[in-house]
C-alpha positions in Angstrom: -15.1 179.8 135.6 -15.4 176.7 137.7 -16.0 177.6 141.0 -16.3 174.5 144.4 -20.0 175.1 145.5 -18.5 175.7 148.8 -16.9 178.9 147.8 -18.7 180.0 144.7 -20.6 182.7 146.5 -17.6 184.2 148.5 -15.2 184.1 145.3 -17.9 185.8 143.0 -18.1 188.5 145.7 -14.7 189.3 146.1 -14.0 189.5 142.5 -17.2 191.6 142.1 -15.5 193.9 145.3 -12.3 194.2 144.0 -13.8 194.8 140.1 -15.1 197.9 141.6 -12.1 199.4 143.8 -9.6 198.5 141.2 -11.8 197.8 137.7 -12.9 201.3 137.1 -10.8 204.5 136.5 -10.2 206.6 139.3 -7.0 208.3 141.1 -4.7 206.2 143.1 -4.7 208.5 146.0 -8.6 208.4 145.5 -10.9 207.3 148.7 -14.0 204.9 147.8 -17.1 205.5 150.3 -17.4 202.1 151.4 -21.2 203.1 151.1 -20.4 203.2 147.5 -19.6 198.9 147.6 -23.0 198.7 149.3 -24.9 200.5 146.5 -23.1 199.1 144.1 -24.5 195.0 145.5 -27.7 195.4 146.1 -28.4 191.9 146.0 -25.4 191.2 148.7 -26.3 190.4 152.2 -24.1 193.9 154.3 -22.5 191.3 156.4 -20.9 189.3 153.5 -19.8 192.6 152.3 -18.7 193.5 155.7 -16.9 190.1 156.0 -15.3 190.3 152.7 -13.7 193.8 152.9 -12.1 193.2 156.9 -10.6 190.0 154.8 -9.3 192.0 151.6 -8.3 194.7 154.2 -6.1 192.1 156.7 -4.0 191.0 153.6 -3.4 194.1 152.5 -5.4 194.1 149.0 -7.1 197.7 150.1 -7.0 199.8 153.3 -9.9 200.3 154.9 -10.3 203.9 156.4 -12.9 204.0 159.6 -13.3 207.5 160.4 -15.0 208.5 157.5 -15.6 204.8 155.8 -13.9 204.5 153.2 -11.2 202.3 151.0 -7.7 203.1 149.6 -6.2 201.1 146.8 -3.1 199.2 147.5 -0.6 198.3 145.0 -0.5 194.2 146.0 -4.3 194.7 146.1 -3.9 196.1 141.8 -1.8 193.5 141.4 -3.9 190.2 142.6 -6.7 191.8 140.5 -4.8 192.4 137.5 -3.6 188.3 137.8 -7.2 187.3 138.5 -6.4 186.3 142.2 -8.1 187.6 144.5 -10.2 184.3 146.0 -7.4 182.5 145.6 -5.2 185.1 148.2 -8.3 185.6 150.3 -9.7 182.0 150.5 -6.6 180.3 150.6 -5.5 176.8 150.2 -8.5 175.0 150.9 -10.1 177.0 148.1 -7.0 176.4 145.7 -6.8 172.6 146.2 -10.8 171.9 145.4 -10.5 174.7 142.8 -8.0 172.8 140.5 -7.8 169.6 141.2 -9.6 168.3 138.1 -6.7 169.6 136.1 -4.4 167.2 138.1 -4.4 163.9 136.5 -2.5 160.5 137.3 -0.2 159.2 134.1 0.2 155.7 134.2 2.8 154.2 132.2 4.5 150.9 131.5 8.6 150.5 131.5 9.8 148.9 129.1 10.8 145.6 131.7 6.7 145.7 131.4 6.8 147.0 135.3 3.5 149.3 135.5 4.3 152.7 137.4 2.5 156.0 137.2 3.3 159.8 137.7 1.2 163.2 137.7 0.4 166.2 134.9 -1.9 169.0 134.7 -3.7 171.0 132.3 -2.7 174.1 132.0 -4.5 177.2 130.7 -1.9 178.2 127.9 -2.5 175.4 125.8 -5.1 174.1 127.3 -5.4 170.9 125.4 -1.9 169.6 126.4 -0.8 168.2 129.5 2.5 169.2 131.5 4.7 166.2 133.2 7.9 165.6 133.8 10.3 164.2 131.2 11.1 161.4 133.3 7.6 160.4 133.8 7.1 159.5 130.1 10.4 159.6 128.1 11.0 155.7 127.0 8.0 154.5 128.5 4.6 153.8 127.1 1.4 155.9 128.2 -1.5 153.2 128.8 -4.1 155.3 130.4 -4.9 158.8 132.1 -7.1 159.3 134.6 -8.8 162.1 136.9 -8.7 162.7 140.4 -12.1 160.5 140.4 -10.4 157.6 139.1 -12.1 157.9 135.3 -10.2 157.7 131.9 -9.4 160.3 130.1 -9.4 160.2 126.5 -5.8 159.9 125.3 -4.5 158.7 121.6 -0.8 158.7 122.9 0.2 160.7 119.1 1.8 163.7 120.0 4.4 163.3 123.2 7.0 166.1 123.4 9.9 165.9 125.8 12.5 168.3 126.7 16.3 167.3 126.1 17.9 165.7 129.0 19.2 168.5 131.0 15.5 169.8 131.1 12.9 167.4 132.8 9.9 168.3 131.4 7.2 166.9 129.0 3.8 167.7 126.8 1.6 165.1 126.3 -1.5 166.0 123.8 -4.7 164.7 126.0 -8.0 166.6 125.8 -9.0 168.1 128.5 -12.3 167.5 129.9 -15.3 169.3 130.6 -15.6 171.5 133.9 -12.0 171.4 134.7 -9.9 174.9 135.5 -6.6 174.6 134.6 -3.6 175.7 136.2 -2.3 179.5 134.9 1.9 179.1 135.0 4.0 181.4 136.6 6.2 182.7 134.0 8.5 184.4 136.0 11.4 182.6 138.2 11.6 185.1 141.3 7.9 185.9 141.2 7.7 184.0 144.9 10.1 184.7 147.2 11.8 182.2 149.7 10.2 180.8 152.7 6.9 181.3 150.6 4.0 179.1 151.1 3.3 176.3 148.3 1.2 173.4 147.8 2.6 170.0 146.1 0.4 167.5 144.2 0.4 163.9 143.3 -0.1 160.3 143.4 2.1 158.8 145.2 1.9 155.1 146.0 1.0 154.4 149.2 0.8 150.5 150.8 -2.3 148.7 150.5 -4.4 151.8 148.9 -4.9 152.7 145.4 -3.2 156.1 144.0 -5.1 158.7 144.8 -4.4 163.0 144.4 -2.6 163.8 147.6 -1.8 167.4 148.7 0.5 168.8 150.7 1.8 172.4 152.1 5.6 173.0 151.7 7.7 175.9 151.2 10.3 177.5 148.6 14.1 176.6 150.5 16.1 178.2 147.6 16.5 178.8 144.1 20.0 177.0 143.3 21.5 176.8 139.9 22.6 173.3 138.8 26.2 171.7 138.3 25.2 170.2 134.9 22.8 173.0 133.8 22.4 176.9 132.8 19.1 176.1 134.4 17.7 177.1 138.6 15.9 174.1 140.0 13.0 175.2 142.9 14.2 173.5 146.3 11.3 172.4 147.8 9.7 169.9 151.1 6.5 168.6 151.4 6.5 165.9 148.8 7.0 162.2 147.9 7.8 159.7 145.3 5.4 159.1 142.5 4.4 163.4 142.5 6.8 163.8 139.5 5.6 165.8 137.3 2.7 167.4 139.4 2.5 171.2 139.6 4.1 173.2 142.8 1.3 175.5 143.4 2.2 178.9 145.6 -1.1 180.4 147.3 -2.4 182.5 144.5 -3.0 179.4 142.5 -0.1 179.8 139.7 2.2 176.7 139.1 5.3 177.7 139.7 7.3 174.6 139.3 6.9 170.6 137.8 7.9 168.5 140.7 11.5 166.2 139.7 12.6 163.8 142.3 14.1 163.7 145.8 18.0 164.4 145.9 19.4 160.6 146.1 22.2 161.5 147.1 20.9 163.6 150.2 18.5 160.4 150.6 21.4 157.6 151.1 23.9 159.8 153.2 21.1 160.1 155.2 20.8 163.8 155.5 17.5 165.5 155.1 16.0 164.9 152.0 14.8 168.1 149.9 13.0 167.8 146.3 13.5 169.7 143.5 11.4 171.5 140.8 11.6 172.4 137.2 10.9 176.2 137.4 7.7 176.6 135.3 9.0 179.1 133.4 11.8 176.8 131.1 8.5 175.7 129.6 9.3 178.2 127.1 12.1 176.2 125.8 10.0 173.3 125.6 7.1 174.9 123.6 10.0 175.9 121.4 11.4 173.0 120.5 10.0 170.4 117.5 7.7 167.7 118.1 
């Protein structure tokens, strides 16, 4: 697992920490001696132990006892370690963003006026030699290259692209993906994050006088609307800006939720407050399903 060098040692030790309150069979109602952690991590400084339980215990992933030093279980604590989480809800953003941001590449394309533009994907882990866009972003326009957050080309023969019908903005594009890079894990679930949750956006937006680059930004979950001219819920979102479509919505325990769409234009010219909207994550089921 690809870790950034300046976290690797804290995420190991949290996963090894929470492998050993919630990885082994015991009772739920079960005290661990926190002396137990200590014996258990011999090589582990007490302090970064120390550190790492008072963070696991102020976001509510165990409950530390004082009297008679010891740790509970908690049931969001089973849960982030059953997903694989537990850095990701300890460390936070910063440790989310460096994490995965080689699966976040820039698609540029060329319109068929010739006009160059670009727009994002991401591997994801699920098929993890494909890439996930919006339809927009591709659908009747040529793929010329694909690059990395570094700038450097990915290797791309442009064979298989599958896009989603209209009412359903999203896309697979068949890219391999590189070496060292940890792709995203999709949330498959629509109401897994609740509103006024915290997200990060990502992209490539243009930006005057500077070449794209992968920007980042915090934003939140508004609502969960269902469409006029779909079945389908679109993810209301803020925090983002042309040329992200088709970059994941990330919420803080590192699952993509959403594929970024577009601003509302309409919102945008009556000049009310512009809000953008996502493709829940989880219609990439239909997708998948559908012939190349």
């Amino acid at each position: 697992m690809s870790e950034p060098v300046e976290y690797a040692g804290k995420a190991v030790l949290l996963r090894e920490i929470a492998k050993l309150v919630y990885g082994l069979p015991r009772q739920a109602t079960e005290a661990i001696p926190i002396e137990d952690v200590y014996d258990a991590l011999p090589e582990e400084r007490a302090s970064a132990i120390d550190s790492a339980l008072k963070k696991m215990d102020a976001l509510e992933l165990i409950s530390l006892e004082l009297k008679k030093p010891s740790i509970r279980t908690l049931g969001h604590g089973k849960a982030c370690f059953e997903q694989n989480c537990v850095p990701e809800v300890i460390l936070g953003a910063d440790y989310i963003a460096k994490k995965y941001r080689k699966a976040i590449v820039h698609i540029i394309i060329e319109r068929s006026d010739g006009v160059e533009s670009g727009g994002t994907g991401f591997f994801w882990a699920d098929y993890l030699h494909q890439l996930v866009t919006a339809g927009h972003v591709v659908n009747g326009h040529r793929i010329k290259r694909i690059e990395d957050s570094d700038g450097n080309s990915i290797a791309f023969t442009g064979e298989q692209v599958k896009v989603g019908p209209p009412d359903l903005d999203l896309a697979m594009v068949a890219c391999e993906m590189p070496a060292g890079v940890e792709p995203l894990r999709v949330e498959w679930k629509i109401n897994a994050v609740s509103l006024g949750a915290g997200l990060i956006v990502f992209g490539y937006p243009k930006i005057a006088f500077h070449h794209p680059s992968l920007y980042q930004s915090r934003a939140e979950l508004h609502a969960i609307p269902r469409r006029y001219s779909s079945p389908r819920d679109s993810l209301i979102i803020s925090g983002t800006h042309p040329g992200c479509s088709g970059g994941p919505v990330v919420d803080l325990r590192g699952f993509a939720i959403g594929v970024i769409e577009q601003e509302n234009v309409i919102e945008h010219q009556s000049g009310a407050n512009v809000y953008f909207s996502a493709t829940p994550a989880c219609y990439l089921r239909e997708l998948i399903s559908l012939p190349l």
